[in-house]
C-alpha atoms as one frame of an Amber mdcrd trajectory, in Angstrom:
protein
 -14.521   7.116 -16.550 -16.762   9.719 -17.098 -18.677  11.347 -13.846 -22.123
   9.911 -13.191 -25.007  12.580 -13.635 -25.972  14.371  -9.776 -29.035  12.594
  -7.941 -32.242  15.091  -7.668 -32.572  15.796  -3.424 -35.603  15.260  -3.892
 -34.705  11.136  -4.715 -32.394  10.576  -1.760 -33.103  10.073   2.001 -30.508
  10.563   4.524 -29.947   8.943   8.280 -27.241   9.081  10.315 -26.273   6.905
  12.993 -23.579   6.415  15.536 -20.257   3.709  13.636 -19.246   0.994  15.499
 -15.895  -0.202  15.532 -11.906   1.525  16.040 -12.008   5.132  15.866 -11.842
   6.470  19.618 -14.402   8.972  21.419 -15.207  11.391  18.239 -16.270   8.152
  16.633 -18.262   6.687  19.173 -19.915   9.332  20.167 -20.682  11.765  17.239
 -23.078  10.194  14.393 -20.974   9.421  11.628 -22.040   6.696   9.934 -24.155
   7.845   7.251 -27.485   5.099   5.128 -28.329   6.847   2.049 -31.809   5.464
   0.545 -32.343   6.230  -3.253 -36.540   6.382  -2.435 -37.266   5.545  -6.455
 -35.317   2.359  -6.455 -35.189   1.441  -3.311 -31.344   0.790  -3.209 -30.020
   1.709   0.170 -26.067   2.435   0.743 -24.266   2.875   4.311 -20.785   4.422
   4.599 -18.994   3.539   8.235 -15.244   3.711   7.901 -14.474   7.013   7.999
 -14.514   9.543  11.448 -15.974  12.444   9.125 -19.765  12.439   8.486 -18.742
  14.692   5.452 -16.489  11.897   4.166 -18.959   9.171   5.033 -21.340  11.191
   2.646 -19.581  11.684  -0.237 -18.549   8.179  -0.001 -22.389   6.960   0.437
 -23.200   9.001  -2.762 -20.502   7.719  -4.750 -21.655   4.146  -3.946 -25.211
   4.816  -4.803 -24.263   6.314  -7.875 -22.176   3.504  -9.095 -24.961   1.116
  -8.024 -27.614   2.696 -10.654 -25.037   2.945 -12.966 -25.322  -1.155 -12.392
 -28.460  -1.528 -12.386 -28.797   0.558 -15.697 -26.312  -1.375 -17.750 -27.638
  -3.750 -19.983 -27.219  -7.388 -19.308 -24.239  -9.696 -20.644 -25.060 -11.432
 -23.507 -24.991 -14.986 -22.477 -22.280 -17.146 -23.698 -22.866 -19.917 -25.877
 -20.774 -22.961 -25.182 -18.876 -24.460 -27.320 -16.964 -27.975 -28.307 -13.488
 -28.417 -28.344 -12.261 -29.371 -31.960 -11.220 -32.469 -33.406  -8.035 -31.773
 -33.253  -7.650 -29.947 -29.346  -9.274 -32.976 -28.395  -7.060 -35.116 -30.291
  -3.950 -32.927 -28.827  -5.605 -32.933 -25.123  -5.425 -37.311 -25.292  -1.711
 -36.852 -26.818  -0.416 -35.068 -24.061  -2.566 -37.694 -21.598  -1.050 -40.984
 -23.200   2.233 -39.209 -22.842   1.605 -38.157 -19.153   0.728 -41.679 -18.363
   4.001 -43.220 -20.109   6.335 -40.693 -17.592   3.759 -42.350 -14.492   4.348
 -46.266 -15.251   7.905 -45.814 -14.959   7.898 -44.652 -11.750   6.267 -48.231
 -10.407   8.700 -51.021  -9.312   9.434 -53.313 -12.023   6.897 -56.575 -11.787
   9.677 -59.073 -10.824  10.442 -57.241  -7.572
């Protein structure tokens, strides 16, 4: 994959704010979690599961950089259905009759 073009500073707003969760004193006490706001788009990122705030922001960046990349790409085309042929359907009711034959002679016999 090739690497995504760098954001302009200028685009990007940065907060930091204390994680929640397992990590001990350094995490719950030291602002680590890092929300990354891309201010032209709108799209906002957090990154929580690391102890580092350095590793929370490179991972916060590399989430907002895949999400443009997202909303950039042009959409599926949408997929026209189609019918089944004469002859899958034909071949689908085959294997059906012969389903049913292996069923009816599992019942009891009609004199029992």
């Amino acid at each position: 994959m090739a690497p995504l073009p760098p954001i302009p500073d200028h685009e990007l707003s940065w907060e930091f704010f204390r994680a929640s969760g397992p990590g001990g004193q350094h995490r719950n006490k030291v602002e680590t979690a890092v929300r990354l706001t891309h201010l032209p788009s709108g799209i906002v990122v957090t990154a929580t599961e690391r102890r580092s705030q350095h590793q929370n922001r490179e991972v916060a960046l590399r989430r907002l950089q895949a999400a443009l990349a997202e909303r950039d790409r042009p959409p599926a085309k949408p997929r026209r259905p189609t019918r089944p042929s004469a002859g899958a359907r034909r071949a689908r009711l085959e294997s059906k009759r012969r389903r049913a034959r292996v069923k009816a002679l599992r019942q009891r016999p009609a004199g029992e």
